[in-house]
C-alpha positions as CSV (number, residue, x, y, z in Angstrom):
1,X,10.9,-1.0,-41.9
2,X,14.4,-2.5,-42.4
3,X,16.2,-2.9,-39.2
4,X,19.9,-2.5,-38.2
5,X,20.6,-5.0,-34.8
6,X,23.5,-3.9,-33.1
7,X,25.1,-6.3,-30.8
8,X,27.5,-6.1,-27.8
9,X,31.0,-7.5,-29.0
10,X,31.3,-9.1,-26.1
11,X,28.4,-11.1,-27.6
12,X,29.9,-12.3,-31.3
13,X,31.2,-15.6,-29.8
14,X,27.7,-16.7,-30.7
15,X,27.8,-16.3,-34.0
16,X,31.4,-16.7,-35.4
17,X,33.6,-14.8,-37.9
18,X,31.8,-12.9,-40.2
19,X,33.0,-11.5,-43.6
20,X,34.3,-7.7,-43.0
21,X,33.9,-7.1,-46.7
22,X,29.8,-7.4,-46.4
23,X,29.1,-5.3,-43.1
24,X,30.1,-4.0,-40.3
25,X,31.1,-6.2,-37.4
26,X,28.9,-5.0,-34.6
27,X,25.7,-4.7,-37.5
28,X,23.0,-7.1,-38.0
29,X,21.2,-6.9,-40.9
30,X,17.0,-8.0,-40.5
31,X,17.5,-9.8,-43.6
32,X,20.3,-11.8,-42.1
33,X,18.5,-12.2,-38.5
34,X,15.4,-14.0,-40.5
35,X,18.0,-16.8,-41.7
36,X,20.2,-17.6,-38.5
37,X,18.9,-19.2,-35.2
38,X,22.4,-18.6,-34.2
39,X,22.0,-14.9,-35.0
40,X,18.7,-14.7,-32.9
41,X,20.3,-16.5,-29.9
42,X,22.9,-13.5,-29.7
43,X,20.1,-11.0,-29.9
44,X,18.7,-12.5,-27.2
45,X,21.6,-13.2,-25.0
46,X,21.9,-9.4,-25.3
47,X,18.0,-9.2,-24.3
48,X,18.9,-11.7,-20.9
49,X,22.2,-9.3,-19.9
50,X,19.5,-6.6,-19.4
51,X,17.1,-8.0,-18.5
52,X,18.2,-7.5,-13.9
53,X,17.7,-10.9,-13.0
54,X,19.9,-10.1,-10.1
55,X,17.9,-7.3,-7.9
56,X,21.4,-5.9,-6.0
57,X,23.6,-5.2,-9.3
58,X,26.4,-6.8,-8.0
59,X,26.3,-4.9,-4.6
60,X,26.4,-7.4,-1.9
61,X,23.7,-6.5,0.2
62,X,20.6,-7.7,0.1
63,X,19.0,-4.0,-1.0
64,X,15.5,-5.2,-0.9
65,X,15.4,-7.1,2.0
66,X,17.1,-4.5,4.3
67,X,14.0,-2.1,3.4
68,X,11.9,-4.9,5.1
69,X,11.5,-6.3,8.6
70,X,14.2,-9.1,8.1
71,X,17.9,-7.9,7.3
72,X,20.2,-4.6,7.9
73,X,22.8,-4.0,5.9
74,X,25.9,-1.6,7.0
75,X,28.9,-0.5,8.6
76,X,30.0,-1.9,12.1
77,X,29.5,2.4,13.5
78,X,25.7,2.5,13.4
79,X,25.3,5.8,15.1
80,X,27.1,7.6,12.1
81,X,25.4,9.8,10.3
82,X,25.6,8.4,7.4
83,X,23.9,5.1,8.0
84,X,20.6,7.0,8.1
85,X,21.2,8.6,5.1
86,X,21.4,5.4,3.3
87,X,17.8,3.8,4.9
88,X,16.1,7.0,4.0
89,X,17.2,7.1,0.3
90,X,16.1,3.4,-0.4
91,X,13.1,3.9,1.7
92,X,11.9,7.2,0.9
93,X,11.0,7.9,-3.1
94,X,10.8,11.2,-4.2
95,X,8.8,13.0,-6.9
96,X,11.9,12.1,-10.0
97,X,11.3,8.6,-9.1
98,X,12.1,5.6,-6.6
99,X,16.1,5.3,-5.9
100,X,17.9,4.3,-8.2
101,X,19.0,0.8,-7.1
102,X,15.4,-0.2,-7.0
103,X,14.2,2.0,-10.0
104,X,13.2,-0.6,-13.2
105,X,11.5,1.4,-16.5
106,X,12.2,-1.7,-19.4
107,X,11.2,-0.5,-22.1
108,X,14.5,-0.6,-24.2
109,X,14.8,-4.1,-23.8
110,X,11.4,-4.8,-24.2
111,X,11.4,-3.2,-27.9
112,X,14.0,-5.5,-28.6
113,X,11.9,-8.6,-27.4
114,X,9.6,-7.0,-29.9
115,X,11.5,-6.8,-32.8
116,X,13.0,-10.2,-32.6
117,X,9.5,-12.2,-32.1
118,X,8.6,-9.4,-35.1
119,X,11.8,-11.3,-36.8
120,X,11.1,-14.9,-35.9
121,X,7.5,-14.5,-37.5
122,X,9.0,-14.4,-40.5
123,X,12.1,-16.1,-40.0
124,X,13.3,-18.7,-43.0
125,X,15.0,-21.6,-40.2
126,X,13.8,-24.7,-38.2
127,X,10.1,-24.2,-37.2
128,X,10.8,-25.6,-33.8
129,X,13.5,-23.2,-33.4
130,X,11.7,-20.5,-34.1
131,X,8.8,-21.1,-31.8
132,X,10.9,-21.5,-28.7
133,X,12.9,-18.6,-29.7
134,X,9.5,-16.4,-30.1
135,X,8.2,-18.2,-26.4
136,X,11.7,-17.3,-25.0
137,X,11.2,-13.8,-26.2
138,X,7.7,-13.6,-24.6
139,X,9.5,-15.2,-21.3
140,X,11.7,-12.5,-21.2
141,X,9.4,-9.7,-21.8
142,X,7.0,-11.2,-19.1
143,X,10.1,-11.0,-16.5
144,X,10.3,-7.1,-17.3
145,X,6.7,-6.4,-17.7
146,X,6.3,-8.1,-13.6
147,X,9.1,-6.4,-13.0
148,X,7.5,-2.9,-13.4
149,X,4.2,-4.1,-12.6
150,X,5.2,-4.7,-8.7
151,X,6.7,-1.3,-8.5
152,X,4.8,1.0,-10.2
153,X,0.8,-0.9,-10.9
154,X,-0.1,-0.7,-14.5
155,X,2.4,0.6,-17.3
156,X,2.0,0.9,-21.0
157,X,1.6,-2.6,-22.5
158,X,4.2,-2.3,-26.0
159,X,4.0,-5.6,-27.7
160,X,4.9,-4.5,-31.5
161,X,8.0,-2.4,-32.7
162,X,7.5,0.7,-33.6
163,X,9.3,2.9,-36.3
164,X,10.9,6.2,-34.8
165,X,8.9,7.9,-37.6
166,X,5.6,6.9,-36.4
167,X,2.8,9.9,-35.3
168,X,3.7,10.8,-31.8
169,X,0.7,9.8,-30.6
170,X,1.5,6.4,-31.2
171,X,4.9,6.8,-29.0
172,X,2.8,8.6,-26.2
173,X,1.7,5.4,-24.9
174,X,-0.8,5.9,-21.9
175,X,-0.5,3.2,-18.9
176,X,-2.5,0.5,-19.1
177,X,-4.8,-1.3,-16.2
178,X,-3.2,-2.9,-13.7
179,X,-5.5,-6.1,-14.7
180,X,-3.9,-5.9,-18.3
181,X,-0.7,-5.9,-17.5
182,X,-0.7,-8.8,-15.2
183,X,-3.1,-10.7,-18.1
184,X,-0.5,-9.5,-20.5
185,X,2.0,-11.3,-18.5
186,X,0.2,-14.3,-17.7
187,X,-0.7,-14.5,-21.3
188,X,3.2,-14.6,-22.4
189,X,4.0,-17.1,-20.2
190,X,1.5,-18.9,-21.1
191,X,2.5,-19.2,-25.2
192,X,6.1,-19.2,-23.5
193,X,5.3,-22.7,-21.1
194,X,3.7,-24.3,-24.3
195,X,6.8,-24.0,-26.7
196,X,9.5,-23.7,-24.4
197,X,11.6,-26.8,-24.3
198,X,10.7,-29.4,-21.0
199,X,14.0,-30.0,-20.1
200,X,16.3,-28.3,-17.6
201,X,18.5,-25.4,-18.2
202,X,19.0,-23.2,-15.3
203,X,20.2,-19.5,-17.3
204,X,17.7,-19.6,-19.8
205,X,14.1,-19.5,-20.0
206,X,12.3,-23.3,-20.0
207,X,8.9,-24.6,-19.8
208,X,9.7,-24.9,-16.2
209,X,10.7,-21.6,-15.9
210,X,7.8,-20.2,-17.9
211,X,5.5,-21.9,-15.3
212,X,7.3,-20.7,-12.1
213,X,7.3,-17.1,-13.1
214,X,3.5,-17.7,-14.2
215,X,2.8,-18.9,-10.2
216,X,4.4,-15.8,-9.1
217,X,2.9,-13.4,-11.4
218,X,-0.7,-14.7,-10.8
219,X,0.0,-14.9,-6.7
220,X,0.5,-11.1,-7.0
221,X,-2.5,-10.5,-8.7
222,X,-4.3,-12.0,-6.3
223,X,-2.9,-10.5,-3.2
224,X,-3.4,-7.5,-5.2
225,X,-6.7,-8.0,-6.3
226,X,-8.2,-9.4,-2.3
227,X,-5.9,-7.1,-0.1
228,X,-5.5,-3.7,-2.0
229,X,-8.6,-1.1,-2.1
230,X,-10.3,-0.5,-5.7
231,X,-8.3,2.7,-7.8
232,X,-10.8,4.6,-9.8
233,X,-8.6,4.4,-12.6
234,X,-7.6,0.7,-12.3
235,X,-3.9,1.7,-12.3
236,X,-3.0,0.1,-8.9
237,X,-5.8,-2.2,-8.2
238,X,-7.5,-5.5,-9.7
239,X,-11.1,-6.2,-9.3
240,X,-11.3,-8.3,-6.4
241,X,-14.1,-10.3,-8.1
242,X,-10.8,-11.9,-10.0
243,X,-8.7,-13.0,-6.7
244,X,-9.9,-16.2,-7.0
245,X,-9.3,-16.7,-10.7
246,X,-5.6,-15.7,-10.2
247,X,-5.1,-17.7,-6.9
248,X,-6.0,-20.6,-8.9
249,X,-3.5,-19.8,-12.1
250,X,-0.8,-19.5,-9.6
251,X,-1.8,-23.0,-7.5
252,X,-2.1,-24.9,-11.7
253,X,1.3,-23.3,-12.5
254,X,2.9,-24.5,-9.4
255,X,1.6,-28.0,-9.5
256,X,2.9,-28.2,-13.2
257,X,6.5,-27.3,-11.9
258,X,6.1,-30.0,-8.7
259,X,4.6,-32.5,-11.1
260,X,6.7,-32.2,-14.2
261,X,9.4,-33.8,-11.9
262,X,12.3,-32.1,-13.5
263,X,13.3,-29.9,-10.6
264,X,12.3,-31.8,-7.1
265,X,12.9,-30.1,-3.8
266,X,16.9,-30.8,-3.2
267,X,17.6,-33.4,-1.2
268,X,21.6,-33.2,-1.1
269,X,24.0,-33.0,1.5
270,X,26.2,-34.7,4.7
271,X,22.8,-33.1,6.9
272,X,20.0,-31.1,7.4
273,X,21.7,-28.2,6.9
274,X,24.4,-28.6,4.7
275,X,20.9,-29.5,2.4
276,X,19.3,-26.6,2.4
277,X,22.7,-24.3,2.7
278,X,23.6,-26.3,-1.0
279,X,20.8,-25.0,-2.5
280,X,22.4,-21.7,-2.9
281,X,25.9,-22.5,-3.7
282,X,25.9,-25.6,-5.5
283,X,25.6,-24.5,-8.7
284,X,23.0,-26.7,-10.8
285,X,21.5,-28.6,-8.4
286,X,17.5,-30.0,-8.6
287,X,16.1,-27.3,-7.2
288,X,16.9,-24.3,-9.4
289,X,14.9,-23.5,-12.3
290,X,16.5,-20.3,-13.2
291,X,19.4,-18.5,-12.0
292,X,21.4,-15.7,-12.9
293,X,24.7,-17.0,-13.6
294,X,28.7,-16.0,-12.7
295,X,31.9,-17.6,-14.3
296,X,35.4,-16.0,-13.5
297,X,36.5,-17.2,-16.6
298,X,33.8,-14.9,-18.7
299,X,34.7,-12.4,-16.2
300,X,31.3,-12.2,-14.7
301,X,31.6,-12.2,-11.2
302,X,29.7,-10.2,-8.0
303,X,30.9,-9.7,-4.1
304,X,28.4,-11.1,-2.0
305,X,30.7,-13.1,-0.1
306,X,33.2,-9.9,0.0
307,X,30.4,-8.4,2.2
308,X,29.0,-11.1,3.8
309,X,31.9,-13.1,5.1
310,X,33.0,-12.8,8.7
311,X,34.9,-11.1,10.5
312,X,38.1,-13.0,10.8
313,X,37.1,-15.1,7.4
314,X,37.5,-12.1,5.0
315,X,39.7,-9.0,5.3
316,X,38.1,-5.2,5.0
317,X,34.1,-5.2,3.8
318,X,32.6,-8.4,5.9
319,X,30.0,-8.8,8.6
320,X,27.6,-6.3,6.3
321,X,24.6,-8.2,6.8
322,X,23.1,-8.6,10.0
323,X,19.7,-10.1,11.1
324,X,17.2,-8.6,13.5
325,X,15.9,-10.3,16.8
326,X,12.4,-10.3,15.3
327,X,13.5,-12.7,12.3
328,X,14.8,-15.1,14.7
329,X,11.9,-15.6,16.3
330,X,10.4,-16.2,13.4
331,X,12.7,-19.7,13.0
332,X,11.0,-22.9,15.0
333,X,13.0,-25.2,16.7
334,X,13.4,-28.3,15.6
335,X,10.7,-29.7,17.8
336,X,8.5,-27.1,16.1
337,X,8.6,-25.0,19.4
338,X,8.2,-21.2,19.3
339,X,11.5,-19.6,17.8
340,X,11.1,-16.8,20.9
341,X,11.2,-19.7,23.6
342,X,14.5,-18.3,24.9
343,X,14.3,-14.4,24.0
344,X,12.8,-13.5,27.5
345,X,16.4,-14.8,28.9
346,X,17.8,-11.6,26.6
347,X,17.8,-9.3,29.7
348,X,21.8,-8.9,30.8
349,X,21.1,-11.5,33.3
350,X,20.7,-14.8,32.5
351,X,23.6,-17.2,31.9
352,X,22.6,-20.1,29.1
353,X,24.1,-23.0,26.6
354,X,24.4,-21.8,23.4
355,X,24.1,-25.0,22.1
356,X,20.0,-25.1,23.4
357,X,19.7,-21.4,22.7
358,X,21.0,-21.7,18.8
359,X,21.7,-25.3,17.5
360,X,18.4,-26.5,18.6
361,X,17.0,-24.0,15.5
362,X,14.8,-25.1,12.8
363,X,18.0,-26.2,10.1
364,X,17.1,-23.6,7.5
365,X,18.3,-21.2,10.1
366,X,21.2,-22.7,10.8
367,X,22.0,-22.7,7.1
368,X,21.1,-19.3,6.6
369,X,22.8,-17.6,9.2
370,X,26.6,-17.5,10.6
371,X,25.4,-17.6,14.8
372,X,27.6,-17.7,17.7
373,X,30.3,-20.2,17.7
374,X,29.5,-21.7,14.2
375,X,31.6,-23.5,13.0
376,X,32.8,-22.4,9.7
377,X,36.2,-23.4,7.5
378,X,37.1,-25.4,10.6
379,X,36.5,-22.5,13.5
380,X,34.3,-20.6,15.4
381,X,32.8,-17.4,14.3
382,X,32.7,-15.2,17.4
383,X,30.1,-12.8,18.1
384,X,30.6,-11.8,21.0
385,X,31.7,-8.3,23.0
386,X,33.2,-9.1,25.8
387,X,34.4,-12.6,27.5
388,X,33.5,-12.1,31.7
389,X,35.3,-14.3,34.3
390,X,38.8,-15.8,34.6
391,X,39.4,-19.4,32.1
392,X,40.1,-20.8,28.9
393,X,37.0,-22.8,27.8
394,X,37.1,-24.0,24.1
395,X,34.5,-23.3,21.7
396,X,32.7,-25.5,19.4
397,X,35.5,-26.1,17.1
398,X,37.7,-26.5,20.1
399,X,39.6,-23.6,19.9
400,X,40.4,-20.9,22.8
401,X,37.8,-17.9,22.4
402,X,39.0,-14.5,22.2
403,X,38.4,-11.9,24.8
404,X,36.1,-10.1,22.3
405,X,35.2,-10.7,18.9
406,X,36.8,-8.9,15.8
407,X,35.3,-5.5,15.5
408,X,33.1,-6.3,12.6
409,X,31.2,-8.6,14.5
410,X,30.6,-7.4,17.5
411,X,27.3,-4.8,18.1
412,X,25.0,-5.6,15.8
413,X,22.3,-8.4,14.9
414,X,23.9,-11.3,17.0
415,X,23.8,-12.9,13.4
416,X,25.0,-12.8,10.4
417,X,23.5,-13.7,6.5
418,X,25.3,-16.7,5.2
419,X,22.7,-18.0,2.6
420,X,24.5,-17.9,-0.2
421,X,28.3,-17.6,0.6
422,X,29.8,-21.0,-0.7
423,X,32.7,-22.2,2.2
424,X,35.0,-23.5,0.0
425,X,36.2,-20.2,-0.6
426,X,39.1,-18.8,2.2
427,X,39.3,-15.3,2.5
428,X,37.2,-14.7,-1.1
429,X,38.7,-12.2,-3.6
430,X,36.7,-9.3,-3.2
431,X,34.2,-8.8,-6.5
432,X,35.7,-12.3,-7.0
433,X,32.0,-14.4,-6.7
434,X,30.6,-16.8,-8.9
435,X,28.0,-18.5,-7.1
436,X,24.4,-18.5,-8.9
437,X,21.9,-15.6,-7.9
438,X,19.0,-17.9,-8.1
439,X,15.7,-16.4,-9.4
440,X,13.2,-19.4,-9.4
441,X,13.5,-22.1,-7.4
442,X,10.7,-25.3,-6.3
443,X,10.8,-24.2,-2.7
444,X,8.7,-20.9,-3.7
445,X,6.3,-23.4,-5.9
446,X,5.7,-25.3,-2.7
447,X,5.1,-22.1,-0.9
448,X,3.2,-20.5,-4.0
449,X,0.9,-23.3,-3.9
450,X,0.1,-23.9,-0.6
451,X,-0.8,-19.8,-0.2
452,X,-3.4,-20.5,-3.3
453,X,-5.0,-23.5,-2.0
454,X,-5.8,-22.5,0.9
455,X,-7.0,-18.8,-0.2
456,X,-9.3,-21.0,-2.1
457,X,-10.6,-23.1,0.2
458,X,-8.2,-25.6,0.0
459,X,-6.8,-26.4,3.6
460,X,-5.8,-29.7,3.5
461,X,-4.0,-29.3,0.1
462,X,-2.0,-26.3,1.7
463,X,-1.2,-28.3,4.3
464,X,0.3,-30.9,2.5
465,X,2.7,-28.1,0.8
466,X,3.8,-26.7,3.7
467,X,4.9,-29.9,5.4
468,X,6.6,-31.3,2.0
469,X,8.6,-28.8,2.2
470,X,9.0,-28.8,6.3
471,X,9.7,-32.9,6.0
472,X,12.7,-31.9,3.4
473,X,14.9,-30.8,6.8
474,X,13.2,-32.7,9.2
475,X,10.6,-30.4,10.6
476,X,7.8,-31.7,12.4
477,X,4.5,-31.6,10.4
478,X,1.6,-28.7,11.0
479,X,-1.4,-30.1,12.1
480,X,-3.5,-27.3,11.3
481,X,-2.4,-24.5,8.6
482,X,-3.7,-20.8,9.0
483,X,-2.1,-17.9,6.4
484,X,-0.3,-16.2,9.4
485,X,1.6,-19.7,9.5
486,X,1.9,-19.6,5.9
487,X,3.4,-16.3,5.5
488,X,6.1,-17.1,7.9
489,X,6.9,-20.3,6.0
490,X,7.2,-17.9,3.4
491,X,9.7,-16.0,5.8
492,X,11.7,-18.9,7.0
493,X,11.9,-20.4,3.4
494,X,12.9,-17.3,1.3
495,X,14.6,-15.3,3.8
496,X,17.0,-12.8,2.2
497,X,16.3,-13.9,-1.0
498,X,14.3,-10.9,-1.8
499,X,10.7,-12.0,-1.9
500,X,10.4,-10.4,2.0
501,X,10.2,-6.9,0.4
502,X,7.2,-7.6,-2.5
503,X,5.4,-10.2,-0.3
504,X,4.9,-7.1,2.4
505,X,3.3,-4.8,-0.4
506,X,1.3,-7.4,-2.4
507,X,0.0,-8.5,1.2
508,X,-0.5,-5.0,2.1
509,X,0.9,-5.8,4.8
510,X,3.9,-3.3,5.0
511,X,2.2,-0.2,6.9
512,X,1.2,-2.5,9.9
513,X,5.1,-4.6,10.0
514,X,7.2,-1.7,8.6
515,X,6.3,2.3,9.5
516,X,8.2,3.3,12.1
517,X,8.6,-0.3,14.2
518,X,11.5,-0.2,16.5
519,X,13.5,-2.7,15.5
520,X,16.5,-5.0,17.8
521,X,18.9,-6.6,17.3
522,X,21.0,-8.9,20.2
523,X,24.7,-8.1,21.8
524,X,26.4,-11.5,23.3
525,X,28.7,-11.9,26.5
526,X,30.2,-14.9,27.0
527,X,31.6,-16.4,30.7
528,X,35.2,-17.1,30.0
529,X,35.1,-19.7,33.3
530,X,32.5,-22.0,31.3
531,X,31.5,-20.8,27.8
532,X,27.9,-19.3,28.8
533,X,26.3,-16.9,27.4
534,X,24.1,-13.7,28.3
535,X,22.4,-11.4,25.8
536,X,20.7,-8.3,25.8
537,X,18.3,-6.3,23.4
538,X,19.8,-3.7,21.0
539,X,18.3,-1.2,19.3
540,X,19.2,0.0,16.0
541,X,19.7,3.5,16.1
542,X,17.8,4.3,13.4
543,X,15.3,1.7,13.2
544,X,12.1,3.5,14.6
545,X,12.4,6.2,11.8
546,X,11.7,4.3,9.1
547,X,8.9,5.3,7.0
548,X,6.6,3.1,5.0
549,X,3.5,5.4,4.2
550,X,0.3,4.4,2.5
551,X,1.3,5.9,-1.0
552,X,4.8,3.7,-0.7
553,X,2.8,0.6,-2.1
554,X,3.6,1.8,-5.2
555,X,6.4,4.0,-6.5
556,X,6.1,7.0,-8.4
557,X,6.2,7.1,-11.9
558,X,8.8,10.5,-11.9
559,X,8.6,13.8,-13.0
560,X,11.3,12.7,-16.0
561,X,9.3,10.1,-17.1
562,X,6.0,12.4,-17.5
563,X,7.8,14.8,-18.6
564,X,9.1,12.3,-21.5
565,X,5.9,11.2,-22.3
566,X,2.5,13.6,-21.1
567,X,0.2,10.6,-21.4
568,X,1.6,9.0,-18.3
569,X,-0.4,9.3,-14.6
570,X,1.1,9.1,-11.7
571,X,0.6,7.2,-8.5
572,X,-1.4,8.9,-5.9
573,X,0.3,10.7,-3.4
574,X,3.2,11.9,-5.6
């Protein structure tokens, strides 16, 4: 079947004038495709611009996270009525399907994979080309396949094109096992880390890449396949007889990223956390394998630091994402001591130093979050409600505090989200962003790995993981490694980076952390006569009636999609 491709113009740089007299400008001819690399490279640039790398679609909050036990995103009126509107539409999916900002169904895009690697088996140009293109393909239609796989268990596995005119049952395509749609990805990735070029490239698919997304794919599978109960009809379950198998695809995968040496662990910056902090704003740097990427000059741009910014660092939408007391005590300090130590002074009483309360925190926090009297752009970020006492103590930077805080900051988390928000920027054009979304990166490898090993048996090589990447901002070394220190590795590591929300299903862990958990945050005083600080415990409103049932492992299929296609079953429970 002879195939029109019709491409974006916003996509013809790639391929240069063309002669108006022989076809249309935004047509393709098959024909055509089979002869240019330069041709294919636009189809697929089309293929990666669909392909939702970037889980919040240029919304700045972190939409998965917030459904977790980590981050709240929102106004600074939590009692209106419209904040709990919000947490139950994200949280709550309904018989049409899952909402919409976390709804994936790729088949579009993954028909064009189709017909390109259909293309490039028969293409006319370079050989080498033409492999990397076809493993580049099978990258990208690996991404979207695990994409659908985490939400909904097994979907229909299409991996040829298929004519419009074909029988219907052949467009009817039933849902495959859950099994075969993670083998099918691991089996893409697989052809796609063998011909994918070695070197590094950061916003397109590599070897490197191949082999990252391979250690998270198989990591799922496992989870899936030790922690979730047997479905009769395989659609949301993996033998557990296979755990192992997977556990150890996921370990190989990550060692081949650690090993290849192309992307080590970033090692940058004036301290401990300035490196970590870089890892998400300095665009390019060791650590990333893959990222989504922004340029103001293409025009492609996104607002995280619009929402995330301070208070008093950004006008109108700032201070949106806020951190609850429970994910600070997940944070060590730097002596490896319990990240609660001080929480039992929260009580409206107690007058403490900031400085032993915050800046003694594991450096990863301190990069992640914007805490009381950070110093940020040269001054403090103030947190704080109300100032008690007569004087005029200086904060960190020096300067005279406020009575209060700006608005925005004041009666929430005690913290806010600054992973991500690169300081250069003063007072950042809102939608105005171009710092890298980053989708892969060698401090989930380390994390990846040392989860595998040591669900195989493999203590002392999980232990060595975990305290590589500890020793990278000078936190003491474990001693002994369980899996409840791993996963909050996991948590400290990854936080708000959107791994919080499928770690907590694959783990099955989400019922137990998430169904209607009362959830705090911290309010801050501080003694005008000396800079102290007290704190109490604040509940958010609408915390403890947050759903996460049993049948919210997986989302529904929808009504509209069954309805499209009869062959489809749904999830149970829908």
């Amino acid at each position: 079947m002879k195939k029109l491709f019709y491409l974006f113009i916003s996509f013809m740089f790639f391929i240069g004038c063309a002669d108006l007299d022989l076809q249309p400008t935004d047509m393709i001819s098959e024909e055509a495709v089979k002869k240019d690399s330069q041709l294919v490279e636009a189809f697929l640039t089309k293929i990666y611009a669909g392909s939702s790398f970037e889980p919040n679609e240029g919304v700045g909050y972190p939409n998965q996270d917030r459904l977790t036990d980590a981050v709240v995103g929102g106004e600074y009126t939590l009692m209106a009525p419209w904040q709990m509107g919000i947490i139950a539409s994200y949280n709550i999916p309904t018989a049409t399907g899952a909402h919409s900002r976390l709804n994936r169904w790729h088949y579009p895009n993954i028909r064009s994979c189709n017909e390109i690697i259909e293309i490039l088996n028969n293409a006319t140009f370079d050989a080498a080309t033409v492999k990397s293109q076809i493993a580049e393909a099978k990258f990208l239609r690996a991404w979207m396949y695990l994409d659908m796989a985490k939400r909904y268990g097994g979907v229909p596995l299409e991996l040829t094109p298929k004519s419009v005119d074909a029988p219907i049952d052949e467009l009817m395509i039933p849902r495959n096992t859950l099994k075969e749609t993670y083998d099918q990805i691991i089996s893409d990735l697989d052809a796609a880390s063998t011909d994918l070029p070695g070197v590094v490239l950061y916003g397109k698919a590599s070897k490197w890449a191949a082999f990252a997304l391979k250690s998270r794919a198989a990591l799922y599978a496992a989870r899936i396949a030790k922690y979730h109960p047997q479905s009769s009809n395989g659609l949301t379950s993996i033998p557990s007889a296979d755990a192992a198998a997977y556990y150890t695809k996921s370990l190989q995968a990550a060692k081949a990223v650690i090993d290849g040496g192309k992307h080590p662990l970033y090692k940058g910056g004036a301290n401990m956390v300035d490196r970590f902090a870089e890892i998400f704003y300095k665009d390019q740097n060791s650590e990333i394998i893959f990222a989504e990427q922004y340029n103001r000059a293409l025009g492609k741009t996104h607002t995280w630091s619009g929402y995330g910014m301070p208070d008093g660092f950004k006008a109108g939408w700032g201070s949106n994402m806020h951190m609850y007391l429970a994910s600070d005590a997940k944070f060590e300090h730097k002596d490896g001591s319990a990240g609660n130590k001080h929480h039992a002074k929260f009580n409206n009483k107690v007058w403490f130093d900031i400085e032993e309360v915050i800046y003694t925190k594991d450096p990863r926090y301190l990069a992640t979050l914007f805490t009381p009297e950070e110093v940020f752009q040269g001054r403090e970020v103030w947190f704080h409600d109300n100032s008690v006492g007569q004087g005029t103590v200086k904060g960190r930077a020096g300067n005279v505090a406020p009575r209060r805080a700006p608005v925005r900051n004041r009666n929430r988390g005690g913290r806010l989200v600054q992973k991500r928000i690169d300081p250069q920027y003063e007072f950042p054009e809102f939608g105005k962003d171009e710092t890298p979304y980053v989708v892969l990166r060698t401090g989930e490898m380390y994390l990846n790995g040392a989860e595998a090993a040591f669900e195989t048996g493999n203590a002392a090589q999980a232990k060595t993981m975990i305290n590589n990447l500890r020793a990278r901002v000078g936190m003491p070394a474990k001693t002994v490694v369980t899996l409840d220190l791993i996963k909050n590795e996991r948590f400290v590591e990854l936080f708000a980076e959107n791994h919080r929300y499928w770690d907590l299903r694959t783990w099955k862990d989400a019922v137990d952390e998430l169904h209607m958990t009362p959830k705090f945050g911290t309010k801050w005083y501080r003694r005008a006569s000396d800079g102290k600080y007290k704190a109490k415990r604040w509940k958010w409103n609408f915390s403890q009636n947050t759903p996460f049932l049993e049948k919210m492992y997986w989302f529904p299929i929808g009504t509209n999609r069954m309805a499209q296609n009869p062959n489809l079953v749904e999830n149970p429970g829908y």
